[in-house]
C-alpha positions as CSV (number, residue, x, y, z in Angstrom):
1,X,44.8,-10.6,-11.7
2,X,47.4,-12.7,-12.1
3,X,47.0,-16.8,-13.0
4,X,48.4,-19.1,-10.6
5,X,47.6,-22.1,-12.9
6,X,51.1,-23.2,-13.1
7,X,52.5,-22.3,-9.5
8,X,53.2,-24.8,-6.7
9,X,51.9,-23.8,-3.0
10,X,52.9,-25.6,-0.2
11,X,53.2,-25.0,3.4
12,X,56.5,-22.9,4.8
13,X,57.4,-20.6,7.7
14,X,59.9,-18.2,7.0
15,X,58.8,-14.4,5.3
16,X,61.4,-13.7,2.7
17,X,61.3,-12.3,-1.4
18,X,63.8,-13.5,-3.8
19,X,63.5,-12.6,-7.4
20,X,66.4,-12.7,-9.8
21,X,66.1,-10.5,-12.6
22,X,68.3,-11.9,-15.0
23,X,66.7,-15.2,-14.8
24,X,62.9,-15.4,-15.8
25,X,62.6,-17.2,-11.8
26,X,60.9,-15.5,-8.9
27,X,60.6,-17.6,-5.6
28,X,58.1,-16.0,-3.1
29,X,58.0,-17.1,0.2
30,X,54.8,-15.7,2.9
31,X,54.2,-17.1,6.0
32,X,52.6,-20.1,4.9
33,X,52.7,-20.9,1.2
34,X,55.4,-20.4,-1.1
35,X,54.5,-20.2,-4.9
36,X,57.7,-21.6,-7.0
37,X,57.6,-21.3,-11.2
38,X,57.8,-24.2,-12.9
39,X,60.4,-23.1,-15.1
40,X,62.8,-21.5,-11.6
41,X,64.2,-25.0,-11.1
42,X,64.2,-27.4,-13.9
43,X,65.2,-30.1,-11.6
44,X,62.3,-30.2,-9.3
45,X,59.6,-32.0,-9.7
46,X,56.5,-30.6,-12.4
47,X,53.4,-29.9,-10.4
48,X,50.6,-32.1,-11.0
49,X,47.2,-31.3,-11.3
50,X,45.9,-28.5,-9.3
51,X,44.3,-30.3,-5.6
52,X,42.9,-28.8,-2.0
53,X,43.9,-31.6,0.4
54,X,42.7,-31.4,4.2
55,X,45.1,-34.2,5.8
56,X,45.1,-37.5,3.3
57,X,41.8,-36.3,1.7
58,X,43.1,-34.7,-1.8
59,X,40.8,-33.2,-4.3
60,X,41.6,-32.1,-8.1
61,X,40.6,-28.6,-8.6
62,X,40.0,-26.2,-11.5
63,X,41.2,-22.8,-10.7
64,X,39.1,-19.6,-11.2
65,X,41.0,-16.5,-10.5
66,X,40.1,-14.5,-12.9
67,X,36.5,-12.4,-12.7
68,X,34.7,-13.9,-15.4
69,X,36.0,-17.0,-13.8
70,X,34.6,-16.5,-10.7
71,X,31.6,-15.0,-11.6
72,X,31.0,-18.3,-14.0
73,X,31.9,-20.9,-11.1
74,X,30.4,-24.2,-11.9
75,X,27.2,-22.9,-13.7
76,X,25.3,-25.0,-16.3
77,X,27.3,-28.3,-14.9
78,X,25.5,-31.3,-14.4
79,X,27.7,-33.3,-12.9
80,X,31.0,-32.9,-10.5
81,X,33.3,-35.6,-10.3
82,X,33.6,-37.5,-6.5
83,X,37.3,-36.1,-5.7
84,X,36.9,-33.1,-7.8
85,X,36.2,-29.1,-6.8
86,X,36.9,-25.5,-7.4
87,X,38.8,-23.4,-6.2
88,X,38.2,-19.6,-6.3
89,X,41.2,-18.0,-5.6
90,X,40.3,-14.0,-3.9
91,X,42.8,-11.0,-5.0
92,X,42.3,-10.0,-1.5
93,X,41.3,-11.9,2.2
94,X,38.0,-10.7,2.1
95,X,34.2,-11.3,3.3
96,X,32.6,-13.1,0.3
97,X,29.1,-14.0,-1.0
98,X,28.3,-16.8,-3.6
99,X,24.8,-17.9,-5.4
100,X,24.2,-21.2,-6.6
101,X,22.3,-19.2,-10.1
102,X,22.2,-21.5,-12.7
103,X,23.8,-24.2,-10.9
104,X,22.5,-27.5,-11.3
105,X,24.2,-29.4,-8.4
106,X,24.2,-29.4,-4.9
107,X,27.8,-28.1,-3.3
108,X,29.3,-28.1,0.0
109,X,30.9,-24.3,-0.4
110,X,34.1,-24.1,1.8
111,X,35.8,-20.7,2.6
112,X,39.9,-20.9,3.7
113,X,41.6,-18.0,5.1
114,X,45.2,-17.2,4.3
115,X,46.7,-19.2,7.3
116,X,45.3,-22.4,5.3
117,X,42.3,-23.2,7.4
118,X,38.8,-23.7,7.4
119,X,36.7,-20.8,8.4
120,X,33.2,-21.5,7.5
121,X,31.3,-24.0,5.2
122,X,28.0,-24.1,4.2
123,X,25.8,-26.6,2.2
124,X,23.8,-25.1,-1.1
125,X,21.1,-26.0,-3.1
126,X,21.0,-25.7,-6.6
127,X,19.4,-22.7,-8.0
128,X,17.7,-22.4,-11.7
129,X,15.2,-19.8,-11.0
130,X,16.1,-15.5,-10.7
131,X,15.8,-15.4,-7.3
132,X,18.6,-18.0,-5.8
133,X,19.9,-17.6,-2.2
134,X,22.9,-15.9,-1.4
135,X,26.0,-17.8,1.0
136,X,28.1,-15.7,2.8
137,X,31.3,-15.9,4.5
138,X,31.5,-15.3,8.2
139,X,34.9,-13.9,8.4
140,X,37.4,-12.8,5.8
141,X,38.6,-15.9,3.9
142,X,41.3,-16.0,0.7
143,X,40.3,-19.1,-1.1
144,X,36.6,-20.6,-1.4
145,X,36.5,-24.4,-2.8
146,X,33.5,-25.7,-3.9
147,X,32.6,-29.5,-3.9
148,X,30.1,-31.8,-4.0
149,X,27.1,-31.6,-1.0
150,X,28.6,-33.6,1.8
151,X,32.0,-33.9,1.0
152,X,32.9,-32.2,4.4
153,X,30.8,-33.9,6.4
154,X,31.8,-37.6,4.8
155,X,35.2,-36.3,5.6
156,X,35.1,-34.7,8.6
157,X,36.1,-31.5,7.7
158,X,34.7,-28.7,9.6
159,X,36.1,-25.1,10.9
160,X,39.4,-24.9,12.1
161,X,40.7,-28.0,9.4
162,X,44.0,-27.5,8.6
163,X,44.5,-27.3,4.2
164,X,47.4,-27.6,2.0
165,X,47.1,-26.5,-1.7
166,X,49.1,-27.4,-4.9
167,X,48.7,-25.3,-7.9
């Protein structure tokens, strides 16, 4: 699986593949995100720390896309900062289920499809014992951000919100 840690999405139209092989840059362009290395353009600006933002609400996020990321999630953390998430990013747009095993705080679990919207959220409770509920998605969704209980509903995010992503 490849890590996105140091790739920059944001929001774009055209469908298009560049790569440039004798230059270590590759621009990819799909439908609605576009992923530029930080080292293709040394002029533009460095991406910052990894966020989710649903209109002016922006959120720092760690990224798990690996499977021992994902699998790990925010187990064993006792606390999760007010603005902060994470953001499991799926090799595939996909139905997906999460526990809250070993997690010690409530989350507000948010699944985005590829078009960069909301498709289903879900409020969990903290689980410490073997038999923890399981969360599905509804629909197929790409990305799945995690934050603190409430965050959607303080901020009035609910199915069909629009999201942009920097990574």
């Amino acid at each position: 699986m490849t890590h996105l840690k140091d790739t920059l999405i944001t929001i774009s139209v055209p469908v298009a593949v560049t790569a440039l092989a004798t230059v270590a840059a590759v621009t990819l362009v799909t439908p609605y995100i576009t992923r530029r290395s930080e080292t293709s353009d040394k002029t533009e600006e460095t991406p910052t720390t990894p966020s989710v933002c649903f209109g002016d609400t922006c959120i720092e996020v760690e990224i798990a896309d690996a499977s021992d990321e994902i699998e790990r999630g925010l187990m064993f953390r006792e606390s999760l900062g007010e603005n902060q998430g994470m953001l499991f990013i799926h090799a595939n747009e996909e139905n997906t289920n999460f526990w809250m095993k070993n997690t010690l705080i409530p989350l507000d679990i948010i699944w985005i499809d590829s078009h960069l919207q909301v498709v289903h959220i879900v409020s969990a409770e903290p689980c410490t014992t073997d038999h923890c509920t399981l969360y599905p998605s509804t629909v197929p969704a790409k990305y799945t951000l995690e934050v603190n209980r409430s965050f959607a509903e303080e901020h009035s995010i609910s199915e069909g919100s629009n999201v942009s992503i920097s990574l």
